[in-house]
MDTraj code that builds the backbone (N, CA, C; nanometers):
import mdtraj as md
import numpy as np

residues = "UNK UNK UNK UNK UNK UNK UNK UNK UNK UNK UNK UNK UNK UNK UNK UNK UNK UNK UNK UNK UNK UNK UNK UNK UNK UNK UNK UNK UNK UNK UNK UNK UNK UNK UNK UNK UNK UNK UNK UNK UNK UNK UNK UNK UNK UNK UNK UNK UNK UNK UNK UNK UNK UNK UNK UNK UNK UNK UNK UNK UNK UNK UNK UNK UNK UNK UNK UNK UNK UNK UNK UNK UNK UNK UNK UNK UNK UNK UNK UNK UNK UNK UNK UNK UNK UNK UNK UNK UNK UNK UNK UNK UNK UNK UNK UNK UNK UNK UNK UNK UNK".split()
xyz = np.array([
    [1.3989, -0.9696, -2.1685],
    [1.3470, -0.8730, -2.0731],
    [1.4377, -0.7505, -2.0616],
    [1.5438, -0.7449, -2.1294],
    [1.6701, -0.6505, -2.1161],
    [1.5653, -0.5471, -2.2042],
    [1.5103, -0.5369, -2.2749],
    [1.4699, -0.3939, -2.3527],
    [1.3767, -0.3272, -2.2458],
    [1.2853, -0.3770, -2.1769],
    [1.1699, -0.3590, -2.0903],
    [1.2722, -0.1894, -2.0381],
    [1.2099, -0.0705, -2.0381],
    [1.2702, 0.0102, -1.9949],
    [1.2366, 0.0317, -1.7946],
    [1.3186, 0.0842, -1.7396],
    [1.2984, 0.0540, -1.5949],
    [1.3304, 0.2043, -1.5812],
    [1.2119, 0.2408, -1.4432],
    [1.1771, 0.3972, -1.3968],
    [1.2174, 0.3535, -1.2658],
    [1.2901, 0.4596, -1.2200],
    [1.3041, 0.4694, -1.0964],
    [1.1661, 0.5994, -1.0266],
    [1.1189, 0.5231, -0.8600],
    [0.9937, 0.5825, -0.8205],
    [1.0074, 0.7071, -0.8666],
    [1.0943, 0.7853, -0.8561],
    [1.0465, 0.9730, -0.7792],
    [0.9935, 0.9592, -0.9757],
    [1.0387, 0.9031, -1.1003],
    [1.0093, 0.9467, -1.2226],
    [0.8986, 0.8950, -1.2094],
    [0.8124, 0.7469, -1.1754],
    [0.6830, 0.7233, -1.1695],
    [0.6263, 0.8479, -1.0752],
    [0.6689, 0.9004, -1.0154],
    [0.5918, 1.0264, -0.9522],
    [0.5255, 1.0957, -0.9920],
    [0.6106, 1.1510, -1.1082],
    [0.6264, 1.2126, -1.2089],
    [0.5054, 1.2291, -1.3130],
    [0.4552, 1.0850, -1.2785],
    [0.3684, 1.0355, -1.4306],
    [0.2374, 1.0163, -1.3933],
    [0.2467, 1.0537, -1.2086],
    [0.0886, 0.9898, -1.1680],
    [-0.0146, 1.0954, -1.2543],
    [-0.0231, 1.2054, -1.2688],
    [-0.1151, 1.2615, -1.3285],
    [-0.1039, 1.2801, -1.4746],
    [-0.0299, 1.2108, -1.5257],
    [-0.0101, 1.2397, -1.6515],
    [-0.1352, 1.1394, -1.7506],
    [-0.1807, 1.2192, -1.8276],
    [-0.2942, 1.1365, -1.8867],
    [-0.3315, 1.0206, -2.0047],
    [-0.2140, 1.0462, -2.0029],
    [-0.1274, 0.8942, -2.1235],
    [-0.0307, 0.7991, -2.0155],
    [-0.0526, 0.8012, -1.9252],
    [0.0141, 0.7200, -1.9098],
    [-0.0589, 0.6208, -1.7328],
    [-0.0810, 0.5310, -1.7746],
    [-0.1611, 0.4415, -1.6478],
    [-0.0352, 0.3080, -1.5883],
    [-0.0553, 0.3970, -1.4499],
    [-0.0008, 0.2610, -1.3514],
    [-0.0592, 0.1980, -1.2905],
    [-0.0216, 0.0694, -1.3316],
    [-0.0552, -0.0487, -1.2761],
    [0.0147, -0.1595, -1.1493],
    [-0.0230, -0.1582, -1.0403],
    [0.0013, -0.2152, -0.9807],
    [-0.0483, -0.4030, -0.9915],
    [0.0027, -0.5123, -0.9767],
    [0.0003, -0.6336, -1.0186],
    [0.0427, -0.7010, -0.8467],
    [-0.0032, -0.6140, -0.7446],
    [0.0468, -0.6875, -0.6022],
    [-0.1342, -0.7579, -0.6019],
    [-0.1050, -0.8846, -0.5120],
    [-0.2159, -0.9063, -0.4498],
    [-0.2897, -0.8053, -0.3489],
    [-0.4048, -0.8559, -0.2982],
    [-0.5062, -0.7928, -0.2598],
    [-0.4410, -0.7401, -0.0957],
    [-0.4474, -0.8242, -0.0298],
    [-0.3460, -0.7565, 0.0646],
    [-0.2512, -0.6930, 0.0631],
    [-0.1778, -0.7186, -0.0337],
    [-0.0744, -0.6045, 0.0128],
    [-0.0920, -0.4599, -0.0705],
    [-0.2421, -0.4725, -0.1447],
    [-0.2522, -0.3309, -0.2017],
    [-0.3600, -0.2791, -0.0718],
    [-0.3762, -0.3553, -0.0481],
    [-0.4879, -0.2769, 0.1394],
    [-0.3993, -0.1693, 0.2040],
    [-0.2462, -0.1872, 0.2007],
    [-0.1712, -0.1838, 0.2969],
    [-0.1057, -0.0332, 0.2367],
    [-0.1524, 0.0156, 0.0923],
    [-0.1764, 0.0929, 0.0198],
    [-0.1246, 0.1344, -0.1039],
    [-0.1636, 0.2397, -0.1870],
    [-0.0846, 0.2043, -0.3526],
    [-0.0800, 0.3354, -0.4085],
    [0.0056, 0.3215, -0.5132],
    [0.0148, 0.4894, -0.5468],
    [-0.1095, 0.5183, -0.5882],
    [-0.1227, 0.6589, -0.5712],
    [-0.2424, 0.7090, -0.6239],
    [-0.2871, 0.7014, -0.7679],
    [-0.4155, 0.6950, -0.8369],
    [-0.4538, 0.6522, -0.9368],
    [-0.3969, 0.5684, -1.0315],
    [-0.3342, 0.4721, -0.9333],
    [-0.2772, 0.3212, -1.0023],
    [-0.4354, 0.2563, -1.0175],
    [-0.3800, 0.1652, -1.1613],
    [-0.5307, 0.0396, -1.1212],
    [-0.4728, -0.0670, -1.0893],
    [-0.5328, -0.1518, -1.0030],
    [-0.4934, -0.2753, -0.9436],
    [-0.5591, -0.3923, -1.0441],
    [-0.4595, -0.4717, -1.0607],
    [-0.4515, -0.6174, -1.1408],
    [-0.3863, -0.7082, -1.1408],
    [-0.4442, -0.7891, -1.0278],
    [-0.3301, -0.8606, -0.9892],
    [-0.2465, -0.9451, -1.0906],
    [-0.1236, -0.9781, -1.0487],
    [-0.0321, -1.0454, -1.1641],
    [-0.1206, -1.1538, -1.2760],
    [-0.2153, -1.2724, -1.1792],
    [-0.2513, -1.3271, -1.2438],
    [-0.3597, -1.3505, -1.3221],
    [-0.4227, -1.2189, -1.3308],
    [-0.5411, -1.1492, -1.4113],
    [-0.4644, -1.0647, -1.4865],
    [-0.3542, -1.0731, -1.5332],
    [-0.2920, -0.9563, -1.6238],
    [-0.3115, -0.9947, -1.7910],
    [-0.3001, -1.1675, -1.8080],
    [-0.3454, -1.2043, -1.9379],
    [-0.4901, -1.1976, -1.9647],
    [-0.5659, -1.1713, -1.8725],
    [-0.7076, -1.1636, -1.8892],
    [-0.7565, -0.9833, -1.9023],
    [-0.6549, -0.8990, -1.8686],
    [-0.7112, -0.7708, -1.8946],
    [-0.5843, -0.7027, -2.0461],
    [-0.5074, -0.7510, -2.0839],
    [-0.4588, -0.7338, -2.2013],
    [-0.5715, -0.6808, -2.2964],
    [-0.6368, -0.7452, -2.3442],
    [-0.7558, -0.7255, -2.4224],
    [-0.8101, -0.5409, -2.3749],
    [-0.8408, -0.5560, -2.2630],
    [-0.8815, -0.4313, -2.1760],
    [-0.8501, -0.2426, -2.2150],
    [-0.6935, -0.3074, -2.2266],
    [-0.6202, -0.1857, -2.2059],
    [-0.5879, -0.1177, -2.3500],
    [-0.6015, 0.0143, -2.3407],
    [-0.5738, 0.1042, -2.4524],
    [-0.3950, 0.1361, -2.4946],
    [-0.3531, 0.0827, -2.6232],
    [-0.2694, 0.0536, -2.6948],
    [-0.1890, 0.1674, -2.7268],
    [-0.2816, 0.3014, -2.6867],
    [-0.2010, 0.4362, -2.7663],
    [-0.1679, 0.4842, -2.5876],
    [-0.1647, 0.4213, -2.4528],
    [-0.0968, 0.4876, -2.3368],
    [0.0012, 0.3790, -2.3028],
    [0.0710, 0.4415, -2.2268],
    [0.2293, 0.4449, -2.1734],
    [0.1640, 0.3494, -2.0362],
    [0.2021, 0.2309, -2.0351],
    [0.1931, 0.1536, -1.8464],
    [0.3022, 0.1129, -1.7718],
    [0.2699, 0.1342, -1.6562],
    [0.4260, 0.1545, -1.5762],
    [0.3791, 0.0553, -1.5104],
    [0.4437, -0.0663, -1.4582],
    [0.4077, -0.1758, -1.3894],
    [0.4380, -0.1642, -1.2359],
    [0.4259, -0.2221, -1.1244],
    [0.4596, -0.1428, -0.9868],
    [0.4290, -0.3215, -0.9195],
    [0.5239, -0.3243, -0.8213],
    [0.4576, -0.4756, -0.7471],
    [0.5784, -0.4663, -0.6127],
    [0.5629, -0.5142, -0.5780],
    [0.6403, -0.4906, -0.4666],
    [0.7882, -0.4074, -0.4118],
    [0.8182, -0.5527, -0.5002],
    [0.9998, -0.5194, -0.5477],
    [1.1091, -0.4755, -0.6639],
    [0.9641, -0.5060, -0.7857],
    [1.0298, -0.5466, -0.9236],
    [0.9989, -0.6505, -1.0164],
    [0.9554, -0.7168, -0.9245],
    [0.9965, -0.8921, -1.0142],
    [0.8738, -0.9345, -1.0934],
    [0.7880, -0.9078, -0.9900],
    [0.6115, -0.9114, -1.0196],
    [0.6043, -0.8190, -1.1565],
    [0.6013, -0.7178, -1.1283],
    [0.5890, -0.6228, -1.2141],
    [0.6946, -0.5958, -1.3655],
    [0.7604, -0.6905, -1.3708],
    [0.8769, -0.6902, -1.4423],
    [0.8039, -0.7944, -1.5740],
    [0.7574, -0.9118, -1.4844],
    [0.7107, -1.0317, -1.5833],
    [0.5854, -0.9482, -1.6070],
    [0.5187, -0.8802, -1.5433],
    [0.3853, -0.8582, -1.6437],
    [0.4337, -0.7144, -1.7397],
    [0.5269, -0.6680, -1.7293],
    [0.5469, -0.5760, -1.8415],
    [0.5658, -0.6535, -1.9336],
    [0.6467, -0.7401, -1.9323],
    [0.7138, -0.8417, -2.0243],
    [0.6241, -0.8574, -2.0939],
    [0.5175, -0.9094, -2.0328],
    [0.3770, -1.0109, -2.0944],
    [0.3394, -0.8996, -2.2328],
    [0.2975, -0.7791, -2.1315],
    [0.2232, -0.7016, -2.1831],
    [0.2852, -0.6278, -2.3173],
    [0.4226, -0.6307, -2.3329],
    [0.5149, -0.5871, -2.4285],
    [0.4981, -0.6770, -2.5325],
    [0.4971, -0.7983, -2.5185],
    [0.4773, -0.9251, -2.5851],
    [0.3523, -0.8865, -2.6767],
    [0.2503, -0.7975, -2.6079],
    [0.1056, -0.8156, -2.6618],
    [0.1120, -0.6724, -2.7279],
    [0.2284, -0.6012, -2.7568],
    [0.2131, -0.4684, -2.8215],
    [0.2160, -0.2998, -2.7185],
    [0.1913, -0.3815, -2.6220],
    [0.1674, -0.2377, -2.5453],
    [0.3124, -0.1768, -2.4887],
    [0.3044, -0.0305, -2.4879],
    [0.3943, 0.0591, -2.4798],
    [0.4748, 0.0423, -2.3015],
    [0.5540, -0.0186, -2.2426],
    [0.5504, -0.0491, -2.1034],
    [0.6671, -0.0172, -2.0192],
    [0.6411, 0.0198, -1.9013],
    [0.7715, 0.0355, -1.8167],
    [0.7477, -0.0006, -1.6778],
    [0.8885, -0.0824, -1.6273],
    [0.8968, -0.1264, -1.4964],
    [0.9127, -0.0235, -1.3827],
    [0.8627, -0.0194, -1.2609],
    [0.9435, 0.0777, -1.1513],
    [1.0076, 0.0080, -1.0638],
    [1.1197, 0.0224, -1.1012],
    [1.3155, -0.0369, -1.0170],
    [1.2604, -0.0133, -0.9125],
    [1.2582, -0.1462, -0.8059],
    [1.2236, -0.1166, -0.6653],
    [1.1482, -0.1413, -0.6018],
    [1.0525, -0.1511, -0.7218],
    [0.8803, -0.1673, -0.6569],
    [0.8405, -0.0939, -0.5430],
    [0.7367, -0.1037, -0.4525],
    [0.6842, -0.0093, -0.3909],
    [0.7980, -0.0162, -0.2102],
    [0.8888, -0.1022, -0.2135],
    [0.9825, -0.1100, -0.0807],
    [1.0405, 0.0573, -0.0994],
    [1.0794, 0.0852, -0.2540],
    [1.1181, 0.1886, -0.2742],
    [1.0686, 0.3316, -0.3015],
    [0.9260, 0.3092, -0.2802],
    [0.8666, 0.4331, -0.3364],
    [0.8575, 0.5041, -0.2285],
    [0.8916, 0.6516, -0.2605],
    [0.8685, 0.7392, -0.1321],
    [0.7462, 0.8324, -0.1327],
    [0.6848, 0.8228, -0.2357],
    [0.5348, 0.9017, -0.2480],
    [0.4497, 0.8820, -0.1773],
    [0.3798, 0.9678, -0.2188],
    [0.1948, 0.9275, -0.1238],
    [0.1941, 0.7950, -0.1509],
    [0.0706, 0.7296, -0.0492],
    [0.0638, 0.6058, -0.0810],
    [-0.1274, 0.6136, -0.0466],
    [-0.2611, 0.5824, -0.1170],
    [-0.3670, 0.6020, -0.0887],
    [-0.4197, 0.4420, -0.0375],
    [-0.4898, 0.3996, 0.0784],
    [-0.5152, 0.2807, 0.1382],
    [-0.6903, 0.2861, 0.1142],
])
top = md.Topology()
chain = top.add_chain()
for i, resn in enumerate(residues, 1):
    res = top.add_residue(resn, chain, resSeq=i)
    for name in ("N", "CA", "C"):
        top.add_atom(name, md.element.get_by_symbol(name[0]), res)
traj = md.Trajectory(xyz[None], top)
C-alpha cells in the first residue's frame, strides 16, 4: 500500500472540476447524508469490487472516506485492478471545502 500516492484535501480541491479525474467517496450512506464533496460519486466501500468493472481506466480516482483508512483499502483494490488512484490524507475530518448534502 506504500506506492498508493496520498493527496492532501486543499489538492483534492483542486481536482473537483477537473475532467479526468473522478472522486470517489466509499463512506456509508449516512454519513454521506451528512454531506460530500461536490461531484464525488458515492460507492460505498463494499460495492467497490462490484463497480471496478464500471469505471473508465484512462481517469485519475481519488478515494475519500472518512479518515483515510476506508478509502485507502479501496484505492488499493482498485490499483490492484489497473486503475490510475489516489488517497485523500485525512479523509473528510480534514477537508475544509464545500461540502454538498
Amino acid at each position: 500500500m506504500e506506492h498508493i500516492k496520498e493527496l492532501e484535501p486543499n489538492e483534492v480541491e483542486k481536482l473537483i472540476d477537473d475532467e479526468d479525474t473522478v472522486i470517489i467517496d466509499v463512506r456509508e450512506d449516512d454519513e454521506v447524508a451528512q454531506g460530500m464533496i461536490e461531484n464525488a460519486k458515492h460507492i460505498p466501500l463494499e460495492k467497490i469490487p462490484y463497480a471496478k468493472d464500471e469505471l473508465d481506466k484512462d481517469k485519475h480516482y481519488v478515494f475519500v472516506c472518512r479518515s483515510g483508512g476506508r478509502s485507502m483499502t479501496a484505492a488499493s483494490y482498485m490499483d490492484e485492478h489497473g486503475l490510475d488512484v489516489s488517497n485523500m490524507r485525512g479523509g473528510m475530518l480534514e477537508w475544509q471545502g464545500e461540502v454538498i448534502i
